[in-house]
TIMIDREN-189812 format. One line per field, with one value per residue: residue number from 0; residue in one letter; chain; x, y, z of N, C-alpha, C in turn. Coordinates in Angstrom, 2 decimals. Layout:
N
resi: NUM_...
resn: A_...
chain: A_...
n_east: X_...
n_north: Y_...
n_up: Z_...
ca_east: X_...
ca_north: Y_...
ca_up: Z_...
c_east: X_...
c_north: Y_...
c_up: Z_...
REM end
This chain:
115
resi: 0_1_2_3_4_5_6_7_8_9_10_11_12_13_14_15_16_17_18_19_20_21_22_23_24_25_26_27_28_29_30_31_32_33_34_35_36_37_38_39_40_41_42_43_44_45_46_47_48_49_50_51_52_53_54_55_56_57_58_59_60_61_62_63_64_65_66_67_68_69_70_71_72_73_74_75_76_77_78_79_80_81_82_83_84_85_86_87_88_89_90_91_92_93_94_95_96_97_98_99_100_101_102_103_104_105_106_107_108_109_110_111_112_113_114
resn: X_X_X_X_X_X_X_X_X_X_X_X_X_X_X_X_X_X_X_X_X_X_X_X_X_X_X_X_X_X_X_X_X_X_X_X_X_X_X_X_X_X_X_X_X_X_X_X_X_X_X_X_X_X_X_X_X_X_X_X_X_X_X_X_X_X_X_X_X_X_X_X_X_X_X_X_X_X_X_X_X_X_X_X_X_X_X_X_X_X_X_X_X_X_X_X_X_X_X_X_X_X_X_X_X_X_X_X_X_X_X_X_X_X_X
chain: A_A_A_A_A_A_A_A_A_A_A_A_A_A_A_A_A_A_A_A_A_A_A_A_A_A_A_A_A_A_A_A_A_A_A_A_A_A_A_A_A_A_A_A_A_A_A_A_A_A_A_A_A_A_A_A_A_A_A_A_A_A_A_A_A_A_A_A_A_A_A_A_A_A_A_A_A_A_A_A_A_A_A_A_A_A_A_A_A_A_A_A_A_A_A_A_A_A_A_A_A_A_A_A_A_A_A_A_A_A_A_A_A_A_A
n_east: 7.88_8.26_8.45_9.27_8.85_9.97_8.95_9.65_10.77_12.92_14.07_12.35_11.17_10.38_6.92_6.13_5.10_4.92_4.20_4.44_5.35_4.45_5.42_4.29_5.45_3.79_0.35_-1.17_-3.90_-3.70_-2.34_-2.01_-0.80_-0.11_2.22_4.04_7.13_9.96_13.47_15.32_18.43_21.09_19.16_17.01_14.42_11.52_7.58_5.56_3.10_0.08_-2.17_-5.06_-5.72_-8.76_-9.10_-8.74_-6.91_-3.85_-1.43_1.46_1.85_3.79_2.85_0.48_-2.12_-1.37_0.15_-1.02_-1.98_-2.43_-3.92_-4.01_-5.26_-5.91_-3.69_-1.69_-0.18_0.80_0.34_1.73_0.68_2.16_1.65_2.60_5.55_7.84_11.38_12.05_10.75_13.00_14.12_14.94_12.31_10.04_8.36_6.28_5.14_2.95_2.22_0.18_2.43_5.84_6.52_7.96_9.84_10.84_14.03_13.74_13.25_14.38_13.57_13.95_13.89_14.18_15.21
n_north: 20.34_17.02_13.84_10.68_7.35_4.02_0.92_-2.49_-4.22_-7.65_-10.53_-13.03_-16.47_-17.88_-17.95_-16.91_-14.05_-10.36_-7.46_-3.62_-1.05_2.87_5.51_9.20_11.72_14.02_15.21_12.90_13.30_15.10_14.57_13.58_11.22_8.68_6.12_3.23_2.02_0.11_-1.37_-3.23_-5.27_-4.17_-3.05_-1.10_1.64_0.85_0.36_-0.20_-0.30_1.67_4.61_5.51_9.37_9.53_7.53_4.65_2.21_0.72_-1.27_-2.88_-5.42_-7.65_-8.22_-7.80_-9.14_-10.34_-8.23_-5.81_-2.70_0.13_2.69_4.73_7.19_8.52_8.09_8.94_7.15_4.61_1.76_-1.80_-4.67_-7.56_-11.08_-14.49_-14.06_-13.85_-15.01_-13.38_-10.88_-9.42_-6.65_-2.92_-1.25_1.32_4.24_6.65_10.14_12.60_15.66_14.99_13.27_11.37_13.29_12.83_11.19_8.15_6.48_4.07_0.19_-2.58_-5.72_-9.18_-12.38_-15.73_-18.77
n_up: 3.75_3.89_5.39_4.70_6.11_5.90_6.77_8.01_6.22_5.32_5.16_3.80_2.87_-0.10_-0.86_1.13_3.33_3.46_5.54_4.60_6.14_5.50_6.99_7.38_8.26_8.47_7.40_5.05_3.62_1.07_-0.56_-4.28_-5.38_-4.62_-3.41_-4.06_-4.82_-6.19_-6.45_-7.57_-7.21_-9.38_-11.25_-12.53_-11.19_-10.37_-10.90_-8.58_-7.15_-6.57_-5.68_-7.73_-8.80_-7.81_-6.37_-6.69_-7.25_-8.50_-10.15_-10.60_-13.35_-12.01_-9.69_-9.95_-7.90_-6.18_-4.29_-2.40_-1.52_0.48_2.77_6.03_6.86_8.86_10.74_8.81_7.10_4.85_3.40_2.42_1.64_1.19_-0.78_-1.42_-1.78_-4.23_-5.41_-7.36_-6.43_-4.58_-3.77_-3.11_-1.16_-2.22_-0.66_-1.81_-2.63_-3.51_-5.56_-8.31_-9.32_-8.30_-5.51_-3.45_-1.30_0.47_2.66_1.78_1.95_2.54_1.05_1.12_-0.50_-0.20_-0.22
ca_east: 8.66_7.19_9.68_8.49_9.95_9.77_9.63_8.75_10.79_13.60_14.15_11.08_10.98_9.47_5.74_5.63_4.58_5.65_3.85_5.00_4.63_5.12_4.86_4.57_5.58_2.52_-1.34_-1.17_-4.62_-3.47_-1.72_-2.99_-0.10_0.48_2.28_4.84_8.16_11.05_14.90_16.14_20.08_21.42_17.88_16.46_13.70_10.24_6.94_5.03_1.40_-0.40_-3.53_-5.17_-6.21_-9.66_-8.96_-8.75_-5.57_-3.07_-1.03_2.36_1.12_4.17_2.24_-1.01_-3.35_-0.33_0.13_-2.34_-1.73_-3.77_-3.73_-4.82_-5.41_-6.06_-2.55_-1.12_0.66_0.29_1.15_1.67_0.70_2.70_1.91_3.01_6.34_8.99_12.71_12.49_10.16_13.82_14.08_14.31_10.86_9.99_7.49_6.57_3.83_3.27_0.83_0.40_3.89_6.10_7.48_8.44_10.63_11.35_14.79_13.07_13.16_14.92_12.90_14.69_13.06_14.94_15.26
ca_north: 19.14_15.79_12.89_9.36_6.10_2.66_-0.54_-3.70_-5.29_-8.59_-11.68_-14.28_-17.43_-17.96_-18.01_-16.01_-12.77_-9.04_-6.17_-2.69_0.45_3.86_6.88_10.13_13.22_15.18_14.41_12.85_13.38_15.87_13.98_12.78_10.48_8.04_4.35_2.39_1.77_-1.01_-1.50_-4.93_-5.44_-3.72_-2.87_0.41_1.51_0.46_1.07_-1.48_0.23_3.32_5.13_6.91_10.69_9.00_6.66_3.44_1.09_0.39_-2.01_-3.58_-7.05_-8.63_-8.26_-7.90_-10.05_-10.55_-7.56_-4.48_-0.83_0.70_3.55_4.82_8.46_9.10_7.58_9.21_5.69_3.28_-0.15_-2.49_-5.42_-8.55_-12.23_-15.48_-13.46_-14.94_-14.29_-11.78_-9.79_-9.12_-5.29_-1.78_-0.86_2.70_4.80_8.22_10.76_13.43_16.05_14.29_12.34_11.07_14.15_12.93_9.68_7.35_5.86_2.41_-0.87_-4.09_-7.28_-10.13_-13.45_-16.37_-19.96
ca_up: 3.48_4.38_5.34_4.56_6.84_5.44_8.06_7.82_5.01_5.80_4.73_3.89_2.16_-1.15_-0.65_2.49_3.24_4.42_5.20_4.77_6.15_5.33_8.27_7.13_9.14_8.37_6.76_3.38_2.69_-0.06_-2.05_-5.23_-6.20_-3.16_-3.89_-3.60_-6.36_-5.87_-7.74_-7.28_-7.55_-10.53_-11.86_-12.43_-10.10_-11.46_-10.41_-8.06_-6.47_-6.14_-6.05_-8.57_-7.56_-7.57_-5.03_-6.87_-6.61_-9.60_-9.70_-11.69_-13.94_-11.54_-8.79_-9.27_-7.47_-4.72_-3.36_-1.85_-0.91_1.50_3.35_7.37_6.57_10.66_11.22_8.14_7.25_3.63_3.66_0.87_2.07_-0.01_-0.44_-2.01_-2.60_-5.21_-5.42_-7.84_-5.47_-3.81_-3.74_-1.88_-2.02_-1.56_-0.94_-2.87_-2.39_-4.25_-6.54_-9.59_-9.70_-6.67_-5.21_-1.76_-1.55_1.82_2.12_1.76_2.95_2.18_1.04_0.45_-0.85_-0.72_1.10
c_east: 8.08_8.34_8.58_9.36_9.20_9.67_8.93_9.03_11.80_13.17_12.66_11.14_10.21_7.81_5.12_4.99_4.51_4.53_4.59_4.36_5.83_4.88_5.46_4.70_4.50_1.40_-0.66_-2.69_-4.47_-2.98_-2.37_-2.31_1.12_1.18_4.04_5.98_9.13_12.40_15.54_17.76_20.18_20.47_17.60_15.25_12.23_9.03_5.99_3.01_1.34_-1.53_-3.79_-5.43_-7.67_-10.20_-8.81_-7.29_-5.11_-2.05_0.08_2.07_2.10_3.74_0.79_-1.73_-2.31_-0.15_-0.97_-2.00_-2.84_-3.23_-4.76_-4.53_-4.98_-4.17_-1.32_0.09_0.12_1.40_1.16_2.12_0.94_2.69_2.73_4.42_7.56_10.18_12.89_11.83_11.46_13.93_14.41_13.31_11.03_8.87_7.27_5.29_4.05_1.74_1.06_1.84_4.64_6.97_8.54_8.88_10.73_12.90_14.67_13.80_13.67_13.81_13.78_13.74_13.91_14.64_16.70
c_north: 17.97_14.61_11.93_8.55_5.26_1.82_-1.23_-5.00_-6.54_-9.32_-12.92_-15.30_-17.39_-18.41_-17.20_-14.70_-11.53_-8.02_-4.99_-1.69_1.57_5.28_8.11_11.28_13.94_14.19_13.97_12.95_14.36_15.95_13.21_11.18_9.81_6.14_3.47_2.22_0.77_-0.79_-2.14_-4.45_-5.43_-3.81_-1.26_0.42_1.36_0.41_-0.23_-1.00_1.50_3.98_6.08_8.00_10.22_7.86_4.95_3.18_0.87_-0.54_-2.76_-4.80_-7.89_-9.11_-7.96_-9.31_-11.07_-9.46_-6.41_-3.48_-0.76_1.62_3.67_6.20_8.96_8.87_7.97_8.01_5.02_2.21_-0.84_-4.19_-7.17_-10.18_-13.01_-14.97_-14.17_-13.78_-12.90_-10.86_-9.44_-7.59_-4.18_-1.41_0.87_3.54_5.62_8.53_11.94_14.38_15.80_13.20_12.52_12.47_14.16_11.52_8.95_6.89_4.09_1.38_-2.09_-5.25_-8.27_-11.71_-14.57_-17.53_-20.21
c_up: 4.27_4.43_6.15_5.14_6.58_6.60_7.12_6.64_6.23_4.87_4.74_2.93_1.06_-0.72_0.64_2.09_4.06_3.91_5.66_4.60_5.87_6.19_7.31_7.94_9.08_7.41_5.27_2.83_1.69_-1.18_-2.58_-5.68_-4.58_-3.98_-3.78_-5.07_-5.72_-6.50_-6.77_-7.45_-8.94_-11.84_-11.50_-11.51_-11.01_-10.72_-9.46_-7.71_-6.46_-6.23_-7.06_-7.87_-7.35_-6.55_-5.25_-6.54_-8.92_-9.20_-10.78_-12.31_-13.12_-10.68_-8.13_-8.77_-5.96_-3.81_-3.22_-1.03_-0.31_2.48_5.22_7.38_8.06_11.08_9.98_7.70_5.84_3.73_2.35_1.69_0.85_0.54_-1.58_-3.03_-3.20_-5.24_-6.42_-7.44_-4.85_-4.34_-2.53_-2.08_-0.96_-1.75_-1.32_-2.46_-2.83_-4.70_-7.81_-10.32_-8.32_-6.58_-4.23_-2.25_-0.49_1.29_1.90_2.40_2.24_2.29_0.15_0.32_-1.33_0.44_1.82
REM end
């Protein structure tokens, strides 16, 4: 069993920018299906970042080219590092890790985006 902890969300102004991490209790190099998911206020949960099992980066069309996953294997830890974020970036974001689909969940992290 592998238990995932979120930090790093809060409150930021429109255009700012939060990074977030995710600590894992044990190695994740073994998982194929590492990334990040969100569900805004009275929204279903929907999918935000994640690596392929190949090691590339994926990424939701709301947020591509704003935000970036990345991992520190040695430190068993992925981040999802978010800019120029807009109010409807407001969310719990959460992290998942898994073999082939999220198996493992965090209880995620509050980002709020607002002035």
């Amino acid at each position: 069993q592998v238990q995932l902890v979120e930090s790093g969300g809060g409150l930021v102004q429109p255009g700012g920018s939060l990074r977030l991490s995710c600590a894992a209790s044990g190695s994740i190099t073994s998982f194929n299906a590492v990334g990040w998911y969100r569900q805004a206020p009275g929204k279903e949960r929907e999918f935000v970042a994640r690596f392929t099992p190949g090691g590339l980066t994926k990424y939701a069309d709301s947020v591509k080219g704003r935000f970036t996953i990345s991992r520190d294997n040695a430190k068993n830890t992925v981040f999802l590092q978010m800019t120029n974020l807009k109010p409807e970036d407001t969310a719990v974001y959460y992290c998942t890790m898994g073999w082939g689909s999220p198996d493992y969940w965090g209880k995620g992290t509050l980002v709020t985006v607002s002035s």
